[in-house]
C-alpha positions in Angstrom: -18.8 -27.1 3.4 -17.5 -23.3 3.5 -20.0 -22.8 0.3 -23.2 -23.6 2.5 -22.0 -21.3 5.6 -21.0 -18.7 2.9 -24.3 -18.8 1.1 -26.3 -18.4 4.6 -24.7 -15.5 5.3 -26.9 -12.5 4.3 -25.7 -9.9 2.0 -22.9 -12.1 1.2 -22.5 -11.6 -2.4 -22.1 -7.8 -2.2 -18.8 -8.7 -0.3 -16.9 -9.4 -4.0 -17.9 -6.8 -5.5 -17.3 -4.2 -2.8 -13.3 -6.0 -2.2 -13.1 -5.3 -6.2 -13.9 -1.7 -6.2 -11.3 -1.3 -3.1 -8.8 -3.0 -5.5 -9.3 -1.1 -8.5 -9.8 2.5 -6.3 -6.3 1.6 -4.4 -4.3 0.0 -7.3 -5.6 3.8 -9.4 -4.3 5.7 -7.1 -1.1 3.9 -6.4 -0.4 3.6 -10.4 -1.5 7.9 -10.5 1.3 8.6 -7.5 3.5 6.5 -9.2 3.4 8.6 -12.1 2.8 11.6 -10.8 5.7 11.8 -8.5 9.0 13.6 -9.4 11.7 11.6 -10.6 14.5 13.2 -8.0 12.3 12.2 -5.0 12.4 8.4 -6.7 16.6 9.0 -6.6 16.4 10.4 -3.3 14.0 7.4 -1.9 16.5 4.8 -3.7 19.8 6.5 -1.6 18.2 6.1 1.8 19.5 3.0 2.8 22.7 3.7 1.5 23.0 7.0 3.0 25.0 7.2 6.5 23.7 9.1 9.0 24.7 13.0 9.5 25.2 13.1 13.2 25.0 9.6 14.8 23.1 9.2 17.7 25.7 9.0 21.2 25.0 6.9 24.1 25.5 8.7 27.7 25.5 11.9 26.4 
């Protein structure tokens, strides 16, 4: 059933391809930022949820 509505559709089988360029194109750049970003900023990021705030935020004031 979903093959026939999906084969009526025009242009349909560009669809694929262009959702496997937008893969490759995002997963690139996520692996180049990966590598590419310094190794403190990584220690930094892994602290924040550990890290207690400075100067907590007061009610009524």
């Amino acid at each position: 059933m979903f093959k026939d509505v999906l084969a009526s559709i025009a242009g349909i089988d560009v669809v694929p391809i262009v959702l496997l360029c937008l893969f490759v194109v995002f997963f690139s750049l996520m692996i180049a930022y990966v590598l590419k970003i310094d190794k403190n900023a990584i220690k930094r990021y892994a602290e924040l949820p550990f890290e207690k705030p400075v100067s907590p935020l007061k009610r009524g004031e």
